[in-house]
matplotlib code that plots the C-alpha trace (Angstrom):
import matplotlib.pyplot as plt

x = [109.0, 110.0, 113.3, 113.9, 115.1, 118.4, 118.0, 118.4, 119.3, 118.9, 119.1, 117.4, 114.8, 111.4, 113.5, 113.2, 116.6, 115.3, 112.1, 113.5, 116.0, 113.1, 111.0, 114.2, 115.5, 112.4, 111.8, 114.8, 113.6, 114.9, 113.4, 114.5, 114.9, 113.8, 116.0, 114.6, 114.0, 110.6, 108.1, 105.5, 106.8, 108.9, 105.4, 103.5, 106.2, 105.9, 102.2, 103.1, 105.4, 105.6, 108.7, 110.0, 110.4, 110.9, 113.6, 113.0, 117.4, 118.8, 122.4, 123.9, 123.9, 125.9, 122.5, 121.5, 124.3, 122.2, 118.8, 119.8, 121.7, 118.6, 116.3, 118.3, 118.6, 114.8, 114.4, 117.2, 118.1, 121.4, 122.5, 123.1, 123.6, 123.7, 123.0, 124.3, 122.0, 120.7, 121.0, 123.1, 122.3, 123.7, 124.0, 126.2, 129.8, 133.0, 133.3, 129.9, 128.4, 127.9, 131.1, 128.5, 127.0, 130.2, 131.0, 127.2, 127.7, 130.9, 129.0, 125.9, 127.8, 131.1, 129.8, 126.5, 128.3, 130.3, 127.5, 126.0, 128.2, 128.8, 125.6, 125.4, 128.7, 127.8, 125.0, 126.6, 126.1, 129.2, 129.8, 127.6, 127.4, 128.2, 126.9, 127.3, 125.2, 127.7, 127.4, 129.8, 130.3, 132.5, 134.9, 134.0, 133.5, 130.7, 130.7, 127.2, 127.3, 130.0, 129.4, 127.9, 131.6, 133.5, 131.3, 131.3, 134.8, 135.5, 132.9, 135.1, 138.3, 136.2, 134.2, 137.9, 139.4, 136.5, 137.0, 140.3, 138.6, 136.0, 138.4, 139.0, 135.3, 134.7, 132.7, 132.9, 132.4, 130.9, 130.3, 127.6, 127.9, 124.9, 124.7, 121.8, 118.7, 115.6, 113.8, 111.6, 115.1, 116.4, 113.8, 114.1, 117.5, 116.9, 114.4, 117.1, 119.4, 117.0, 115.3, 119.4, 119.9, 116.7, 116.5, 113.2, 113.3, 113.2, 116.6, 118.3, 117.4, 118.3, 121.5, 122.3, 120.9, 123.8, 126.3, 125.5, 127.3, 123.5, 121.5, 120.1, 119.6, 119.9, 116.7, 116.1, 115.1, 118.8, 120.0, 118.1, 119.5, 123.2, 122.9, 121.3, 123.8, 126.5, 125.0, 125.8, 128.8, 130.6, 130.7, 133.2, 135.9, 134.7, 135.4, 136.4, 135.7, 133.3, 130.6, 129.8, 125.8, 126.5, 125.0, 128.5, 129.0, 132.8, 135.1, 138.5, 140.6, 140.1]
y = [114.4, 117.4, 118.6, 120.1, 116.8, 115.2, 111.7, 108.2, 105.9, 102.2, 99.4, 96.1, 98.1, 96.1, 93.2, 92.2, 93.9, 97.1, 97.6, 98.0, 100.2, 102.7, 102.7, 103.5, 106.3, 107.6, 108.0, 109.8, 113.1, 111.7, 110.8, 107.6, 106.8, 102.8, 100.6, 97.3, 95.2, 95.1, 97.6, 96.3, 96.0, 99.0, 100.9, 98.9, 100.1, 104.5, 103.5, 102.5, 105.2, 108.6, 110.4, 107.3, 107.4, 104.3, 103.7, 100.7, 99.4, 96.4, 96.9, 94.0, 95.8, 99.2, 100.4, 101.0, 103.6, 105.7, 105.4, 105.8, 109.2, 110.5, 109.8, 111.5, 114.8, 115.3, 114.3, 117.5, 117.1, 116.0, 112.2, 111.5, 108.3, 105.3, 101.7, 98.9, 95.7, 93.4, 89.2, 86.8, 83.2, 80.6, 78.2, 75.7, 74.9, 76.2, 71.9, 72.4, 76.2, 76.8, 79.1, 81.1, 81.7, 83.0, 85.2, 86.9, 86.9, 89.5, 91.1, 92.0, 92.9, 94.7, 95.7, 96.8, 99.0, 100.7, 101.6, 102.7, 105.2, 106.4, 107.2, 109.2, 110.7, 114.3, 114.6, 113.2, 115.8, 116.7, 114.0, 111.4, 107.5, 104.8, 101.7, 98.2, 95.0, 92.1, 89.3, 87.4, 84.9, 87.3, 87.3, 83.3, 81.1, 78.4, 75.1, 75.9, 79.6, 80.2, 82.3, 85.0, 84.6, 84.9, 88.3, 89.7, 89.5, 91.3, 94.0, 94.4, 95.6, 97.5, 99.7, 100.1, 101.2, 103.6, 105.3, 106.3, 107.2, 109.6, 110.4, 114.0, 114.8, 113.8, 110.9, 107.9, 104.6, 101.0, 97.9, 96.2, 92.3, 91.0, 87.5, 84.8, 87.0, 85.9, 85.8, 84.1, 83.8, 82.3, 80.0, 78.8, 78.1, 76.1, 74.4, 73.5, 72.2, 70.0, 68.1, 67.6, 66.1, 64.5, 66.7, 68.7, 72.6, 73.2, 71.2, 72.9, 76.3, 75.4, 74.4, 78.0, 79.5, 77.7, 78.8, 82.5, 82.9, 84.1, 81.7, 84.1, 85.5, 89.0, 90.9, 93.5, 95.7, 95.8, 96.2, 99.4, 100.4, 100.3, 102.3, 105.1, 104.7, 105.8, 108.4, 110.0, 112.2, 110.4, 107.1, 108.8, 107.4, 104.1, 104.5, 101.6, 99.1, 96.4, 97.0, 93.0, 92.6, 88.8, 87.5, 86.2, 84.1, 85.0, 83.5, 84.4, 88.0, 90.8]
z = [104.1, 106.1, 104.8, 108.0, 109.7, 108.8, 107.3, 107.9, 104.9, 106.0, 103.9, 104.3, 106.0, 105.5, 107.5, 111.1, 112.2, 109.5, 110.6, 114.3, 113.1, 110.9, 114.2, 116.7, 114.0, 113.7, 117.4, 117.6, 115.5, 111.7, 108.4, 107.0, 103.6, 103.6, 100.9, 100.1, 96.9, 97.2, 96.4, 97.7, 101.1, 100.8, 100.3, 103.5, 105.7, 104.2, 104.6, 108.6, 109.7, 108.4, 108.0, 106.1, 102.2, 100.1, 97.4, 95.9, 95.1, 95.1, 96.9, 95.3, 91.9, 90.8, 89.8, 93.5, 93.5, 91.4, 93.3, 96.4, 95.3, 93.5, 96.5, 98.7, 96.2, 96.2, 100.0, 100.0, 104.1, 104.8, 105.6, 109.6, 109.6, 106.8, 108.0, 105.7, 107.4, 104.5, 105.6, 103.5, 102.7, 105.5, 102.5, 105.0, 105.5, 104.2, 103.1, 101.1, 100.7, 97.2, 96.1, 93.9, 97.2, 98.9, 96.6, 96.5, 100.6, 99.8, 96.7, 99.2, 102.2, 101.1, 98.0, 99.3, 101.6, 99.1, 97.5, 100.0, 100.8, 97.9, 96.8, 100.2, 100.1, 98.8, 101.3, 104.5, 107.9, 109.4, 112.2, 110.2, 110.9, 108.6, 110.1, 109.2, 110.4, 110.4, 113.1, 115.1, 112.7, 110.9, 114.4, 115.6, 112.7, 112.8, 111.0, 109.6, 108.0, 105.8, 103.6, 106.6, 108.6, 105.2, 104.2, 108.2, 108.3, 105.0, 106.1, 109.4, 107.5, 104.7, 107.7, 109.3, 105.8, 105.3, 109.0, 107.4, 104.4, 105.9, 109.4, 107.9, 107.0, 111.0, 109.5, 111.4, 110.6, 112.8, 112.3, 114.5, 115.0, 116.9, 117.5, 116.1, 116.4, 117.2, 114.1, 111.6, 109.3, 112.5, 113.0, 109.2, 109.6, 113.1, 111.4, 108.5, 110.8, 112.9, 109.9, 108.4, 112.1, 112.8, 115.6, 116.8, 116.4, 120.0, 120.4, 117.7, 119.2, 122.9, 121.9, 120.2, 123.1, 124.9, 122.6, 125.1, 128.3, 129.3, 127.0, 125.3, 121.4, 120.3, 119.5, 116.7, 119.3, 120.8, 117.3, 117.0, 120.5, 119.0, 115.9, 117.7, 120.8, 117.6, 116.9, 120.2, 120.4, 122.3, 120.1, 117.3, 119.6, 118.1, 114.8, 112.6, 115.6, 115.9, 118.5, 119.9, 120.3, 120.7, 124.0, 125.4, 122.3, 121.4, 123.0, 121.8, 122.3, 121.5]

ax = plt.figure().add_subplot(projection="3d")
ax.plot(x, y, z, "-o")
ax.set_aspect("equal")
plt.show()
């Protein structure tokens, strides 16, 4: 890694949404540290893009804390940005979603990001970026995802307590919410859904394209876009607000 370049630490990163995100980063002149679960694909993705060094956490444990913090001493550059994006289990209603499952949702989301940041917190760059994935779920509640709306909306008051937090450091911090994204995990949930209402998978997807004032899903690719649109200097007006990626889905104010 060239120690040169600030760095990028992005969690969830051999994902759909990550993987955008390392590429996007990347492009724009950082080294990213890549935090996923797996080794093995953690590995395939350094093997795929240089200037991208894996640390092998799991966020949802006090453990990663650690890791994360020792991968950034011996990358020794100093953190631009952090982006909190691992997924959450869908896991149904708030009638039938396992409570187990709810509380892993918060555990993975908030907690992750706490984590997060404070394994980075020595080494974050003046005017760094903590980013957070959430979705629109966490603003619009759905009747099938739970546990995702519960977690998104805890991670919206935990990124606007942390822009308090970090305010006089000139750290900033976002949270993201894209919409449904079109996905494999999309498409497994869709699939869920159809069999559950003896429906095919093309119905169940055209009717969450309608939920979209455009019809459309979100793309990893306009993901990536936002989290290096904050990194601009003109996004630190932003801090501790929620930046809407969801195709015209919300409906309510603000």
């Amino acid at each position: 890694m060239q120690t040169e370049k600030e760095v990028a630490v992005v969690v969830g990163a051999t994902g759909a949404f990550g993987q955008a995100m390392v590429k996007r980063l990347l492009e724009h002149n950082l080294n990213v540290v890549a935090v996923a679960r797996s080794a093995a694909a953690v590995d395939a993705l350094a093997a795929d893009y240089p200037g991208v060094t894996g640390c092998v956490a799991d966020i949802a444990d006090d453990s990663a804390i650690e890791t994360i913090a020792n991968t950034l001493e011996n990358c020794g550059a100093r953190v631009r940005t952090v982006v909190h994006g691992p997924g959450v289990g869908v896991a149904g209603g708030i009638l039938t979603a396992p409570t187990q499952t709810m509380v892993e949702a918060v555990n993975i989301k908030v907690g992750g990001l706490l984590r997060l940041a404070r394994a980075a917190d020595t080494m974050l760059a003046d005017h760094a970026r903590i980013i957070a994935i959430g979705g629109h779920y966490g603003l619009e509640p759905t009747a099938y995802a739970a546990a995702a709306g519960v977690a998104n909306a805890a991670l919206i008051n935990v990124v606007r307590q942390l822009s308090l937090a970090y305010g006089p450091r000139n750290i900033t911090a976002h949270v993201i919410a894209p919409g449904p994204a079109d996905t494999e995990r999309l498409h497994r949930v869709a699939a869920t859904r159809a069999q559950q209402r003896g429906l095919s998978l093309d119905d169940v997807l055209d009717e969450m394209r309608a939920e979209s004032s455009i019809g459309a899903f979100t793309t990893p690719e306009q993901v990536a876009w936002a989290v290096t649109t904050l990194l601009a200097p003109e996004a630190t007006a932003m801090t501790g607000s929620t930046l809407m990626l969801d195709s015209g889905r919300r409906k309510g104010l603000p």
